[in-house]
C-alpha positions as CSV (number, residue, x, y, z in Angstrom):
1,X,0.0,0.0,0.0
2,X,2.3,2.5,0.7
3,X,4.3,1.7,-2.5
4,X,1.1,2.6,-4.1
5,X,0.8,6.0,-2.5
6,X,4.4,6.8,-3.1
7,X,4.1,6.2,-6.5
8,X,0.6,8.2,-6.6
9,X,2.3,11.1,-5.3
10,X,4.6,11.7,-7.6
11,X,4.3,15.0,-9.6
12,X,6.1,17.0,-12.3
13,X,8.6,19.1,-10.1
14,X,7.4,23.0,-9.2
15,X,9.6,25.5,-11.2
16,X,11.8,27.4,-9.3
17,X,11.3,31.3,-9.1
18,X,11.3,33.5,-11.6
19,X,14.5,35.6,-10.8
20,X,16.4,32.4,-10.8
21,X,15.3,31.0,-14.2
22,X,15.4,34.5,-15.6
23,X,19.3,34.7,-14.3
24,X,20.0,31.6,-16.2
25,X,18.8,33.1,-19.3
26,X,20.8,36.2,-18.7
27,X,24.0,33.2,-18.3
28,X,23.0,33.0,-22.4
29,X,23.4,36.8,-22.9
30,X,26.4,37.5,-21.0
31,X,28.2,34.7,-22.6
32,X,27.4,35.1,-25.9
33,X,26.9,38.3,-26.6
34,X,29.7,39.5,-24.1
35,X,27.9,43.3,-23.6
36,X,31.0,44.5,-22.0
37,X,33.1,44.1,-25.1
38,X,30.3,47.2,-26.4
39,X,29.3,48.6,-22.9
40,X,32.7,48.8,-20.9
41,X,31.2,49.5,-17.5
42,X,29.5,46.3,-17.7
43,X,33.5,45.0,-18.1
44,X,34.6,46.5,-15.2
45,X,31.7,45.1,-12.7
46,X,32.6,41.5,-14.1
47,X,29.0,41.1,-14.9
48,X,30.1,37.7,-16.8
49,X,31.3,36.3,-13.9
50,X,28.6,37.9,-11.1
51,X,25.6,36.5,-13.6
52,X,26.7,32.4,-14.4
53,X,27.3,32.7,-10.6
54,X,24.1,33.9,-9.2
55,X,21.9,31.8,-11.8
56,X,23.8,28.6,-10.1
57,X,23.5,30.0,-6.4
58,X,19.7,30.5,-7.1
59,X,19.5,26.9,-8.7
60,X,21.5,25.7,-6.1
61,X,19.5,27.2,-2.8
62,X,15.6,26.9,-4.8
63,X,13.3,25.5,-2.8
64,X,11.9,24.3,-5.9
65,X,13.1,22.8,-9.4
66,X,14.1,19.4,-10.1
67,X,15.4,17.3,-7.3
68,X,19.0,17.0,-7.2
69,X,19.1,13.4,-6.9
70,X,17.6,12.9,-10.3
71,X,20.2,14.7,-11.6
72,X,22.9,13.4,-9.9
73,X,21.6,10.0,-11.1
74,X,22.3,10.6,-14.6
75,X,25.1,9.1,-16.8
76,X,25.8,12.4,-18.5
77,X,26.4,14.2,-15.3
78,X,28.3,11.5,-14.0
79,X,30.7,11.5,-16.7
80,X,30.7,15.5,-16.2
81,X,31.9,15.3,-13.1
82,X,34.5,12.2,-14.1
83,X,36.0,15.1,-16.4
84,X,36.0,17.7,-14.3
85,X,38.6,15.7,-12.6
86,X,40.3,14.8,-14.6
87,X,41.9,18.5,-14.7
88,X,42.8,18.1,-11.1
89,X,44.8,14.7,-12.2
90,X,46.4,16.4,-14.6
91,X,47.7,19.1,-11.9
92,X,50.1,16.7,-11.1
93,X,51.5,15.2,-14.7
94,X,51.2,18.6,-17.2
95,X,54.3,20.9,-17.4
96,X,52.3,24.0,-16.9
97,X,49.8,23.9,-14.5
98,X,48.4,27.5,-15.5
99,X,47.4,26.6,-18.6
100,X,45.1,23.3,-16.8
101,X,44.2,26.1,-14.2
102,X,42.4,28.7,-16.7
103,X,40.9,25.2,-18.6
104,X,39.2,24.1,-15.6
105,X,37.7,27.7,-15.0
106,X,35.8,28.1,-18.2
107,X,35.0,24.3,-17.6
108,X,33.9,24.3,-14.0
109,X,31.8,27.2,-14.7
110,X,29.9,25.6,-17.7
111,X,29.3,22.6,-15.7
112,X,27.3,25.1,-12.9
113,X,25.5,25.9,-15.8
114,X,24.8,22.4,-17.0
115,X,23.2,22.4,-13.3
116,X,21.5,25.5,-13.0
117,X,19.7,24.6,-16.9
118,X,18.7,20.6,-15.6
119,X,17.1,22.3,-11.9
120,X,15.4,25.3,-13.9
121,X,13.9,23.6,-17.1
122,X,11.1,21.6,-15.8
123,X,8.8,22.5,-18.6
124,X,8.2,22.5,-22.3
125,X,7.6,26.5,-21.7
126,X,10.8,27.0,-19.8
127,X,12.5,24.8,-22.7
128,X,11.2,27.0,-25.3
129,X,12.6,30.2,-23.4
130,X,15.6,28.5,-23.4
131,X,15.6,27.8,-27.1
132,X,14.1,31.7,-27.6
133,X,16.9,33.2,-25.3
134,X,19.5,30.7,-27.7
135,X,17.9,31.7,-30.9
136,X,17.6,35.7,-30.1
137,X,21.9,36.1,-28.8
138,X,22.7,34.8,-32.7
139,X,20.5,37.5,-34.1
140,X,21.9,39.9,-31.9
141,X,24.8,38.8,-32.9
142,X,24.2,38.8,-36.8
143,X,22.7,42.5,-36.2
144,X,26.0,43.7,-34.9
145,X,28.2,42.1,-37.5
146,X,25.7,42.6,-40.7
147,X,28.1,41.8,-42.7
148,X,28.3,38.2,-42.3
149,X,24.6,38.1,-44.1
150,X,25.0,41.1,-46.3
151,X,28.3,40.0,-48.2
152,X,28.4,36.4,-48.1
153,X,31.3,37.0,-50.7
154,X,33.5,37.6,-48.1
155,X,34.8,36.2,-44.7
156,X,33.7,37.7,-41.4
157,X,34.9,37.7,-37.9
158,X,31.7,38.0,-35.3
159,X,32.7,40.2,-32.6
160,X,35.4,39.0,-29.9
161,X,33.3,36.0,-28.1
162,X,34.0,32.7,-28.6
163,X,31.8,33.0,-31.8
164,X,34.0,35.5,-33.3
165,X,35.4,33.4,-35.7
166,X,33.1,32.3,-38.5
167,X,33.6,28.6,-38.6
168,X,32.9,29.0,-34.8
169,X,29.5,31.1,-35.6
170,X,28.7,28.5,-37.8
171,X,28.9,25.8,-35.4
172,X,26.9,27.2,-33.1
173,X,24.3,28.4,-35.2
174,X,23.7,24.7,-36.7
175,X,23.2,23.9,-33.1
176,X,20.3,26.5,-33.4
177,X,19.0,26.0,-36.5
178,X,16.8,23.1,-34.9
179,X,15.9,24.7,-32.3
180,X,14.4,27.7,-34.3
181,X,12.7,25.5,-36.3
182,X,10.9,23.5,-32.9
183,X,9.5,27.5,-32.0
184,X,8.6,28.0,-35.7
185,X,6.4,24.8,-35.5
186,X,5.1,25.1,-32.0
187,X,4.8,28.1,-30.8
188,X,0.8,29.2,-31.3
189,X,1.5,33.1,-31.6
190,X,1.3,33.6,-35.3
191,X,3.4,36.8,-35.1
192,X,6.2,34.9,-33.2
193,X,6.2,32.0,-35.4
194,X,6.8,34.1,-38.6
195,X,9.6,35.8,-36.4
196,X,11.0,32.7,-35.9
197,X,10.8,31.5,-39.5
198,X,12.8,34.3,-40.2
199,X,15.4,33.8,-37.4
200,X,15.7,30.2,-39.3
201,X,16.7,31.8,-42.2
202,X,18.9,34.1,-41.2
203,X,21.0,31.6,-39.2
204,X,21.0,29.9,-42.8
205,X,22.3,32.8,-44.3
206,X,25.0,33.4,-41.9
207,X,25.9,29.5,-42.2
208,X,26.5,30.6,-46.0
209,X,28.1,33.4,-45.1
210,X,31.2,32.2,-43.0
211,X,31.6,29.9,-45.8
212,X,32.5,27.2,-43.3
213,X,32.7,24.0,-44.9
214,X,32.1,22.1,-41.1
215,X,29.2,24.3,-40.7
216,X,27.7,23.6,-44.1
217,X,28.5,19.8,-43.3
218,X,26.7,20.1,-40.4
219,X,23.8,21.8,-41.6
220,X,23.1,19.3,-44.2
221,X,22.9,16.1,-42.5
222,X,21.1,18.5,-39.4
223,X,18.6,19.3,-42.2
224,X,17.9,15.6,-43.3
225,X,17.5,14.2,-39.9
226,X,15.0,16.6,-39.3
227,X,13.1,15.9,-42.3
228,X,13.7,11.9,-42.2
229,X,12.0,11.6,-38.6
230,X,9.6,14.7,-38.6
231,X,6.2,13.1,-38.4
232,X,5.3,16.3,-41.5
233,X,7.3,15.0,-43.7
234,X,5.7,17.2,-46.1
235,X,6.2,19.9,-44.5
236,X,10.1,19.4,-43.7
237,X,10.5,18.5,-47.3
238,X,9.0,21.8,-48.4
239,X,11.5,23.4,-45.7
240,X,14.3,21.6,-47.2
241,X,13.6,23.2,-50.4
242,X,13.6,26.4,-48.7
243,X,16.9,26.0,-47.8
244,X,18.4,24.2,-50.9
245,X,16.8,27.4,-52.5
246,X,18.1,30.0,-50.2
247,X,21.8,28.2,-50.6
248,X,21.4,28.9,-54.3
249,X,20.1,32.1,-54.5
250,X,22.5,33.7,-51.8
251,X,25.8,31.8,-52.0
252,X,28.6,33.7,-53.6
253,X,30.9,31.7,-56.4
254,X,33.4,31.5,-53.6
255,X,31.4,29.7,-51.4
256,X,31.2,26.9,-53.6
257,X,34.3,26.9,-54.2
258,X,35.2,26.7,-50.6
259,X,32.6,23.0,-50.9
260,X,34.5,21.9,-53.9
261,X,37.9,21.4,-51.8
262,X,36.1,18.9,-49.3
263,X,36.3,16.3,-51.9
264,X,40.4,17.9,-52.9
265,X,41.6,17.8,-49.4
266,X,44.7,16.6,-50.4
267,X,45.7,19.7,-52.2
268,X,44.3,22.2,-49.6
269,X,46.4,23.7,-47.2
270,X,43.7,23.7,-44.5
271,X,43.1,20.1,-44.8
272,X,46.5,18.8,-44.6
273,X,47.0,20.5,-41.3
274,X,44.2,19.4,-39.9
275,X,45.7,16.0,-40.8
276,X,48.6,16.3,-39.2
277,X,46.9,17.9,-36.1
278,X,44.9,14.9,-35.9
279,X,48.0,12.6,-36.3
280,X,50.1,14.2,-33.9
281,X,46.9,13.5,-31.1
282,X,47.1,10.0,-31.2
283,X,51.0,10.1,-30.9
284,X,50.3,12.5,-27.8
285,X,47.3,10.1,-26.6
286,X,49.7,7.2,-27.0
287,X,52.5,8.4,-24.9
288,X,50.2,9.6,-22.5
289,X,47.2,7.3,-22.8
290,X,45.5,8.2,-19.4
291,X,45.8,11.8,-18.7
292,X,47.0,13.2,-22.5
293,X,49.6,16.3,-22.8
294,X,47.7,18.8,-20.4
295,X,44.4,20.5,-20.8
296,X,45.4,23.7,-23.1
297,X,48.5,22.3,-24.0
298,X,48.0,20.6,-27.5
299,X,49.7,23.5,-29.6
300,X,52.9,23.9,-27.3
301,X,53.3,20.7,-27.5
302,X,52.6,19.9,-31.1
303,X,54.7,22.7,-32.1
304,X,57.6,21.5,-29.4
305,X,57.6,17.6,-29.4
306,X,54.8,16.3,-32.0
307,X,55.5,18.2,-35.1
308,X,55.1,15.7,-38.0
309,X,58.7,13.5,-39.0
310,X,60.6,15.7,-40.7
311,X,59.4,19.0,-40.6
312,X,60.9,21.7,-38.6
313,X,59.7,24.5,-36.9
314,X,60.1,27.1,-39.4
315,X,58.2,24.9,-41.8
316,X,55.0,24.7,-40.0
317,X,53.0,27.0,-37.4
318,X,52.2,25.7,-34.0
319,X,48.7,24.2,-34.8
320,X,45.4,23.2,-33.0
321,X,43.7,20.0,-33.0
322,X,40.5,21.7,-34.8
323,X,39.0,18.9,-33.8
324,X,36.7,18.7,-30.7
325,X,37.5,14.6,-30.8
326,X,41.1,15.3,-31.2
327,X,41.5,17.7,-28.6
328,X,40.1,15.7,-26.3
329,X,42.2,12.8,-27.5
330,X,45.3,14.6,-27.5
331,X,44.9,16.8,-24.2
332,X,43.2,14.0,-21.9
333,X,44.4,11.0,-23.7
334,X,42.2,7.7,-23.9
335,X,40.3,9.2,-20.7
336,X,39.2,12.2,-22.7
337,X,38.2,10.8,-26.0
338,X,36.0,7.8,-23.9
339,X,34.5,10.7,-21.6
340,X,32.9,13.0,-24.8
341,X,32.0,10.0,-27.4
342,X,30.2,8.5,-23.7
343,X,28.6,12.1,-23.3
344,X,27.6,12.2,-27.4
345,X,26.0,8.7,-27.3
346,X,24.2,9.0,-24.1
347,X,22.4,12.2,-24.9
348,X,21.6,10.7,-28.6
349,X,20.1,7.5,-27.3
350,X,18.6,9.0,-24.8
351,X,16.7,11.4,-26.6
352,X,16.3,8.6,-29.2
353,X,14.7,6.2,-26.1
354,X,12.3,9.1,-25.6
355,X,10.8,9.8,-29.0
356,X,10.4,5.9,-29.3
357,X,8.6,5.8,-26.1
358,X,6.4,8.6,-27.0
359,X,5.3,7.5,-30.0
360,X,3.0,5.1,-28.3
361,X,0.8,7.3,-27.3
362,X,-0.2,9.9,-29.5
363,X,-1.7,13.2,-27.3
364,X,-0.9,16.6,-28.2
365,X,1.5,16.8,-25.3
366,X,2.9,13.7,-25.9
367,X,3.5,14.6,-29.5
368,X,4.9,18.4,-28.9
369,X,7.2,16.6,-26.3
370,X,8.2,14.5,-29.0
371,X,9.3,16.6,-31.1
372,X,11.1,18.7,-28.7
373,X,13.0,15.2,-28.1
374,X,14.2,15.7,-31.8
375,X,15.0,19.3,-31.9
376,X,17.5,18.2,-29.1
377,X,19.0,15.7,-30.7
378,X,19.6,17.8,-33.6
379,X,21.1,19.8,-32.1
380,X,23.3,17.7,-30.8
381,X,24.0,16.1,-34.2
382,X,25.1,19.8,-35.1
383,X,27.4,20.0,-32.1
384,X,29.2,16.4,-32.9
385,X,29.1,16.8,-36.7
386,X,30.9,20.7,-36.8
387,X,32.9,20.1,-34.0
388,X,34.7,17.6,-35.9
389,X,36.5,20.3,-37.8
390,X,37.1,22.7,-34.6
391,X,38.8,22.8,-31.3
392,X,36.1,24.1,-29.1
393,X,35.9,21.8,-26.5
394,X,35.9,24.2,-23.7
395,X,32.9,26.6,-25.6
396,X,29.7,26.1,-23.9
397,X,27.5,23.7,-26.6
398,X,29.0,20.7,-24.8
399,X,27.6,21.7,-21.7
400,X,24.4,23.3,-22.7
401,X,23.5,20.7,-25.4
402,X,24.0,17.5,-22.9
403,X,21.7,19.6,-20.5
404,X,19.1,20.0,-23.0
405,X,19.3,16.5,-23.7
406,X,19.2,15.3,-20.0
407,X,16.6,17.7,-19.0
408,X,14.6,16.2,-22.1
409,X,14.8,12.7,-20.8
410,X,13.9,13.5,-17.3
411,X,10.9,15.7,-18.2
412,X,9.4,12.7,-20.4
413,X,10.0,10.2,-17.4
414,X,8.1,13.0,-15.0
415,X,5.1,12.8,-17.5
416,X,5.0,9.2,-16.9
417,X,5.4,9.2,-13.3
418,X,2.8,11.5,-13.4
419,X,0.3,9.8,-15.6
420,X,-2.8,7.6,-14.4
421,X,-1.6,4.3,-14.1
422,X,-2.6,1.7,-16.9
423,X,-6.1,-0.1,-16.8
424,X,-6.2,-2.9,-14.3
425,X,-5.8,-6.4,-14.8
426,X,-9.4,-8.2,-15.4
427,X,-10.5,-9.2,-12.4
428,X,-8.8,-6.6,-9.5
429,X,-9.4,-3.0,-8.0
430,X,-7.6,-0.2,-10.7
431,X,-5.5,1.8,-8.4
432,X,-6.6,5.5,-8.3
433,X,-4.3,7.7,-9.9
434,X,-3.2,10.2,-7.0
435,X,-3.5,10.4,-3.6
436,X,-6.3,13.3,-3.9
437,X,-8.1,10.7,-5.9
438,X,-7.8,7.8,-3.3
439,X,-10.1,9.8,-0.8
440,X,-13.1,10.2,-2.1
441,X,-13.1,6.4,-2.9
442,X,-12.5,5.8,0.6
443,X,-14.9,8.1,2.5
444,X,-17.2,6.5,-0.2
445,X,-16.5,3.4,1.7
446,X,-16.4,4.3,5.1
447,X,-20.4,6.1,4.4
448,X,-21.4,2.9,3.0
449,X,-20.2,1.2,6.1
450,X,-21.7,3.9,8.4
451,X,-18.6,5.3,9.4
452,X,-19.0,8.8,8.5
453,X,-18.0,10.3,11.3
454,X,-14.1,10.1,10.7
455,X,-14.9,12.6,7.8
């Protein structure tokens, strides 16, 4: 019985306040937008530190929000906090410990975040603020560096964040894409959703625009996954005409040109650096196969140790990984490259596991929730698939996306702890669904038995 009313009782967790969900949205616009590179007193009060750190305090000290044992039961976070120490291994193996010192700071602090998004987003509202908060820092962004969607013909930097170069803008803005397109479908303001239609296309654009080949890459197979398990396939069909259209109609000559040397790597400059990049990782992972060279420590030591055979250091720059993969290969070893494919693969399968669960039952809920499950995983495709071309392992996607995915999975399996329980077996007593529902059956049965004077 009391198994019963234990399961009864469980609900879909309250939200925590306002003024803490509303600081981790301001997290979104600190960090990408970086105001104090345009406002300098905001500079000088550190308001990029003093806002990530209130929106976790507030998480932290709710009253409400998800339970942090639900969290703290996850795989993902698990493996989050498995690489967050791996830093403070490496303290003790790495030549310079500064350079593991700044690391862990940008990493520490995007795994408060990672906390403060899976305790605030308890909702398919708060998710699509989330996603509207994400969508409206790249406009922003676009707005303040025109040029990236005005004169595709040429290559632009986007202000001095981490999105300032354009193959990073890219990247993140395939992450997006997805996400724009969940709002565009789903959100029932009709003003809103043509706002967002356009915020869709002009994160295409500015794909087009940096002329990233990763980013284009990206886009792509984002695009088709969409489209292959969007349950309109109509519709996504006709959207990826839009795009195919857009490509044609706004991409400059040397954008295709920049497409054409994905299948001539060989002769490209680029390439063949990445290539070695990528070589010189496993070397680095094989002499140091559990704790790699040192967070921050792939170019000093590629340009020091693990140039390729034969080539001196006049011959070639000190290079990055650009590789997500082989950054984490390279800088944490066997330990670093296990830790992100685990992180990839659990938040793909389990956004996966939830779409195929939902598709049993078919309400309008269950369906929007659905769908949400696939603009996350998306986006997640977008993360793994341009990262492969780019060294951003300590950037925020990693962090925000495996949230997004977690917070996903454990909203589905509060709908279902939530939910009436299945009919009863022929033959026995169905269980009522709450505890609120269990007592009018039982003063029902105490009146029958003349015992009404308990109630």
């Amino acid at each position: 019985m009391a198994g019963t009313l234990a399961e009864a009782t469980r609900t879909r967790p309250r939200h925590t306040s306002k003024a803490a969900f509303a600081a981790l949205l301001g997290f979104f616009v600190v960090e990408y937008v970086r105001p104090g590179i345009y406002v300098p007193i905001l500079e000088a009060v550190h308001v990029n530190s003093i806002i990530p750190l209130t929106a976790f305090a507030l998480a932290l000290f709710a009253p409400a929000g998800r339970a942090n044992a639900a969290i703290f039961r996850q795989p993902i976070t698990r493996w989050m906090l498995f690489f967050v120490a791996l830093f403070f291994v490496q303290f003790l193996t790495v030549d310079v410990r500064l350079y593991v010192f700044e690391k862990l700071g940008a990493v520490a602090g995007y795994v408060l975040i990672y906390y403060a998004i899976l305790r605030n987003v308890t909702s398919i509202a708060r998710f699509k603020a989330v996603f509207a908060t994400l969508i409206g820092v790249h406009v922003v962004m676009l707005v303040l560096h025109p040029g990236v969607v005005l004169e595709p013909e040429k290559r632009h930097y986007v202000g001095g964040t981490f999105l300032g170069d354009g193959n990073d803008f890219a990247w993140s803005a395939c992450i997006v894409v997805p996400l724009a397109h969940f709002l565009f479908r789903h959100d029932r303001r009709p003003a809103w959703r043509y706002a967002y239609l356009l915020a869709l296309l002009l994160l295409i654009i500015a794909v087009i625009g940096t002329q990233s080949r990763g980013g284009s890459i990206a886009l792509a197979l984002v695009s088709l996954y969409l489209v292959a398990w969007s349950k309109r396939r109509a519709a996504g069909l006709a959207l990826l005409a839009v795009v195919a259209g857009v490509v044609l109609f706004v991409a400059p000559p040397a954008y295709f040109e920049r497409m054409e040397s994905v299948s001539t790597y060989q002769a490209d400059g680029s390439a063949q650096g990445r290539l070695s990049a990528w070589n010189s990782a496993l070397r680095m992972a094989l002499d140091h196969p559990f704790t790699g060279v040192g967070a921050g420590h792939f170019s000093v030591k590629f340009g020091l140790e693990y140039r390729p055979p034969g080539v001196g250091r006049r011959e070639m720059p000190w290079l990055n990984a650009h590789s997500i993969y082989f950054v984490a290969l390279g800088e944490f070893g066997f330990s670093g490259i296990v830790f992100l494919l685990a992180v990839i693969g659990s938040g793909f399968l389990g956004c996966g596991s939830v779409r195929k669960r939902l598709h049993r039952r078919n309400g309008p809920r269950e369906s929007e929730l659905r769908e949400l499950a696939l603009a996350v995983q998306c986006s997640l495709i977008g993360f793994a698939v341009a990262g492969t071309f780019l060294s951003g392992l300590y950037y925020p996607h990693l962090f925000v996306v495996s949230a997004l995915c977690v917070a996903v999975m454990l909203l589905e399996r509060d709908d279902r702890g939530a939910q009436p329980e299945a009919s009863a077996a022929p033959g026995t007593r169905e269980q009522p669904a709450s505890l609120t529902a269990a007592i009018p059956d039982a003063r029902m049965r105490h009146l029958r038995s003349g015992s009404a004077r308990r109630w």
